[in-house]
Phi, psi and omega in degrees: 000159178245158190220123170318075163317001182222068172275106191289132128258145228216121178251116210229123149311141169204150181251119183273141190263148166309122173262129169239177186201119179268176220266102182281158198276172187053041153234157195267130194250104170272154180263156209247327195265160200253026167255043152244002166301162144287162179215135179238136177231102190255119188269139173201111188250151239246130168254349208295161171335311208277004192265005164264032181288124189299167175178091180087246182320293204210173168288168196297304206306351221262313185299335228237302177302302186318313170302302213266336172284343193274319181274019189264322177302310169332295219285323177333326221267336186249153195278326184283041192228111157238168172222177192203161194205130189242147143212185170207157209089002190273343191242346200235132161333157210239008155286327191309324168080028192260131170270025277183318204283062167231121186254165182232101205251358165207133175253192185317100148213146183291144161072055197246013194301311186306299180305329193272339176278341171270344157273339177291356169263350187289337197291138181232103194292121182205353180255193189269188182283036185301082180291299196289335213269316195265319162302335154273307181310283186347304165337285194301008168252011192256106160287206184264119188201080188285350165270034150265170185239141200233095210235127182245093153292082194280117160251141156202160206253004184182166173282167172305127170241039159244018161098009190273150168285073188311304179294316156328292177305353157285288173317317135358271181309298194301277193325334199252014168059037202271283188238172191277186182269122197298152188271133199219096166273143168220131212279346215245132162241192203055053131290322177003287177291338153302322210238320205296352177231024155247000155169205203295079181274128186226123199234112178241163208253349184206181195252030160280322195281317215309325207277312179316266227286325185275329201272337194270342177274332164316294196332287177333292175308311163317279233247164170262156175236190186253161172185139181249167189225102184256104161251146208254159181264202190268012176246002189058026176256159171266089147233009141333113162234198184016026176261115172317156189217122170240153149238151192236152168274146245231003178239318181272354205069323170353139156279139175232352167203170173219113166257139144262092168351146186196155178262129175256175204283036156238091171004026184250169186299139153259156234262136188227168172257169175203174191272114188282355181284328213242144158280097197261144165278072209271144175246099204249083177294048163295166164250109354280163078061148164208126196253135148216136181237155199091003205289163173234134149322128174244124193301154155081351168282118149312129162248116202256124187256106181298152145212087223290137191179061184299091169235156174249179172236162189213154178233133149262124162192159189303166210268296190230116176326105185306159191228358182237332181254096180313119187297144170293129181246092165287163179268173213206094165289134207217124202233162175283163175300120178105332198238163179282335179302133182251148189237002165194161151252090193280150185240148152347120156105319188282154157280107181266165186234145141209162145004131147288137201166190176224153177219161155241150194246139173244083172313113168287061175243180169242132046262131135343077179285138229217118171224111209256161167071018157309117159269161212220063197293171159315124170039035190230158191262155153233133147239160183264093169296112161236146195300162207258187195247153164237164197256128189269153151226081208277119188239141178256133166216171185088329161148201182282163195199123156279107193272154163206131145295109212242161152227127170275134136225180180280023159256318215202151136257146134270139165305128165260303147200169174295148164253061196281008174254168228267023187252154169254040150218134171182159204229162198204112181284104162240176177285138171327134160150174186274161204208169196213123130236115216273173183173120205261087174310125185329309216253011167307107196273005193262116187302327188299346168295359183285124192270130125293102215225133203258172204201137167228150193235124169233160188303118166088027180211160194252131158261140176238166218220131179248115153319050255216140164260153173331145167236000000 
C-alpha cells in the first residue's frame, strides 16, 4: 500500500449539532411500547401429593385454589390479559410414579375466568412433581403470537422427582422465546438453589406472604416500568444524545425496542417505558458499538443506565478543491487503531461521529493511502487532509500489450495494478507521486522486450504516457 508522507491533520474545537429527520410518506411505523402488546399469563400449578399439607388456614392447594380465582376475576378485567392454567399431578396416584401426569386444563381465551375457577376446584392433589416436564409442555400452550409477552407463574411444593433439569428446560424455553423468564413461587422451603437460575424465584412461608408475592408478581406482568439511558462522555457527564439505541432480549435474542437518544427539555436523558420482565442486551450504536449486557430492570422504579460513550467527529477531504476536475469521492474504511475489522466506510467530505480513540484509515484510491493512528478527541472535529488525485492517460500502440503499474518511493516500489483492459486509449485517476510502467507485447516470447517507463502524476493535472512495442 502507499502511505502518503503529507497528511495535514487539523484538530478543530467543535459543538456537535443535533441531527433530525424527518418521517417519509408510506412508511410504516410500529408502536414499541409494550402495554399496547397482549399479554398471556399462564399459570401452572403443583397438584402433587404435599399439596395437601395444611398451612394456616387451609391446605395449600385449597389456599392456592382461592388466590389464583380471586386473580384471575381481575385479571378478567383487562381486555389485552388473557390466561390459561396447566397443572401437574392431579390424575395419577403419587405410587405411581408417573411423569407423565401434566395437563393444559384451560387454554388462551378472553373472558375463560368462570372456567378456569372451575377447573381449579376440581383439583385434588394426589401424583408426583413432574416440574421440569411441565415447564416443557408449557411452551407449546402459548399460541403463535410475536406481538404478545408470554408470562410463565409457577407454584410448586417440592423439586422435579422425574429426574428433569428444571434449569435447562427453563433457559431452553426462554432462548427459543416461548414465555419470558418465569415467575416460580414455592410453597416449600430450601428449593432455592433449584429454582433460583430457572427464573424470578420467590419462597414463602404462610399464605399471607404467599397473597404478598403473587399479587406483587401480577403487578410486575401487568404494568411497565421506566428507564433513561445516560450516555457519558470522558468526564463521565450525560452530554451524549442522538445515537440510536436497541434492545435485545438477552436470552432469546430477540429484538424488543429501537431508540434514538434524546434530551428531554430539562436537559436531562429521556425516559421511555419497557417491560421490566426481560433481561436486555442494550446496544449503543456508536462507531464502533457499545454493549452492555445482561442488564435487569427493577420493577415499578425509575431505572437510570449508565453508558460510557465518549465521542468526537472526524472528516477526510482533499487539501484544495480542483476548480477544473470534478473531485474523486473515494470511499475511507475506518479500522480501530491495531486492527483488522473494518467499523465503518466513511465517504470524502462527510462528518462521521466516533468513539474517542485513534483508528486507521484507508483511502480506496488508487495506489491505496493508509493513514494510522488518528485520534479522535472529546467534542472535537480531527480533520484529515489528502491531495487531490491526477489523471494518467495512457494510448497503446503497435498492438495488444501487458501493462502492470508500479509506485515509486525512495524506500520501495510496489505494485498497484494490471492494466488489462483492450482499449488503446484510456485514462486513469491516481495519487500524486511517482510511477513505473512495465509493458510488454502480449504476444512476445521475449523477456528482454520489455519496456519500462518511469511517470510523474500530480494533482489536478493530466499525464499522458504513449505505450510503443518493442522491435
Amino acid at each position: 500500500m502507499f502511505r502518503f508522507p503529507y497528511i495535514k491533520i487539523l484538530f478543530l474545537l467543535l459543538a456537535l449539532p443535533f441531527v433530525c429527520s424527518s418521517q417519509p410518506s408510506g412508511v410504516k411505523i410500529t408502536k414499541q411500547k409494550y402495554d399496547s402488546e397482549k399479554t398471556r399469563i399462564l399459570f401452572i400449578v403443583d397438584c402433587s401429593y404435599s399439596m395437601n399439607e395444611r398451612w394456616q388456614s387451609n391446605t395449600k392447594i385449597k389456599i392456592a385454589q382461592s388466590l389464583i380465582s380471586n386473580i384471575v376475576d381481575t385479571l378478567a378485567l383487562y381486555s389485552d390479559v388473557e390466561t390459561a392454567l396447566r397443572v401437574f399431578g392431579n390424575e395419577k396416584n403419587y405410587s405411581d410414579g408417573n411423569c407423565d401426569d401434566t395437563q393444559l386444563l384451560t387454554p388462551f381465551y378472553r373472558l375463560n375466568a368462570d372456567n378456569m375457577k372451575a377447573k381449579l376446584k376440581t383439583l385434588i392433589p394426589k401424583g408426583t412433581s413432574a416440574v421440569a416436564k411441565s415447564l416443557q409442555k408449557a411452551a407449546d400452550d402459548f399460541p403463535s403470537d410475536k406481538n404478545c409477552r408470554n408470562i410463565v407463574i409457577m407454584i410448586v411444593d417440592n423439586i422435579d422427582k422425574c429426574d428433569g433439569d428444571v434449569s435447562a428446560v427453563s433457559q431452553m424455553m426462554q432462548k427459543q422465546g416461548k414465555y419470558i423468564r418465569p415467575f416460580i413461587i414455592g410453597t416449600s422451603r430450601g428449593m432455592k438453589n433449584i429454582y433460583e437460575n430457572c427464573g424470578n424465584y420467590y419462597e414463602v412461608k404462610g399464605e399471607v406472604e404467599f397473597s404478598k408475592v403473587l399479587n406483587n408478581t401480577i403487578k410486575q406482568a401487568l404494568h411497565s416500568t421506566t428507564l433513561q439511558v445516560n450516555l457519558l462522555d470522558v468526564n463521565m457527564e450525560a452530554t451524549e444524545t442522538n445515537v440510536p439505541i436497541t434492545f435485545y432480549d438477552s436470552e432469546s435474542h430477540n429484538l424488543r425496542y429501537s431508540f434514538i437518544h434524546s434530551f428531554s427539555a430539562n436537559g436531562a436523558s429521556d425516559t421511555v417505558s419497557v417491560d421490566p420482565l426481560v433481561k436486555y442486551d442494550i446496544v449503543v450504536h456508536t462507531i464502533p458499538p457499545v454493549k452492555k449486557e445482561n442488564t435487569t430492570l427493577n420493577a415499578g422504579t425509575h431505572n437510570v443506565i449508565p453508558v460510557l460513550a465518549p465521542q468526537g467527529a472526524m472528516v477526510v477531504r482533499y487539501t484544495s478543491a480542483s476548480k477544473t476536475y470534478s473531485p474523486v469521492m473515494y470511499p475511507v474504511i475506518v479500522r480501530k487503531s491495531g486492527g483488522r475489522e473494518t467499523i465503518n466506510v466513511q465517504q470524502l467530505n462527510a462528518k462521521e461521529k466516533y468513539l474517542v480513540g485513534k483508528y486507521d484509515l484507508e483511502v480506496l484510491s488508487e495506489p491505496r493511502l493508509v493513514i494510522e493512528n488518528v485520534e479522535v478527541g472529546q467534542s472535537s472535529t480531527t480533520t484529515i487532509e489528502i491531495p487531490e488525485p491526477g489523471v494518467l492517460r495512457l494510448e497503446k500502440q503497435g498492438g495488444e500489450m501487458t501493462v502492470s503499474l508500479f509506485s515509486k518511493t525512495s524506500q520501495q516500489t510496489q505494485w498497484v495494478k494490471n492494466i488489462n483492459d483492450e482499449a488503446s486509449k484510456l485514462m486513469m485517476n491516481l495519487m500524486p507521486g511517482e510511477y513505473m510502467i512495465v509493458s510488454k507485447g502480449k504476444n512476445s516470447s521475449q523477456m528482454q522486450k520489455t519496456i519500462v517507463q518511469e511517470v510523474k502524476i500530480e494533482s489536478n493535472k493530466t499525464t499522458n504516457v504513449v505505450l510503443s512495442l518493442k522491435k
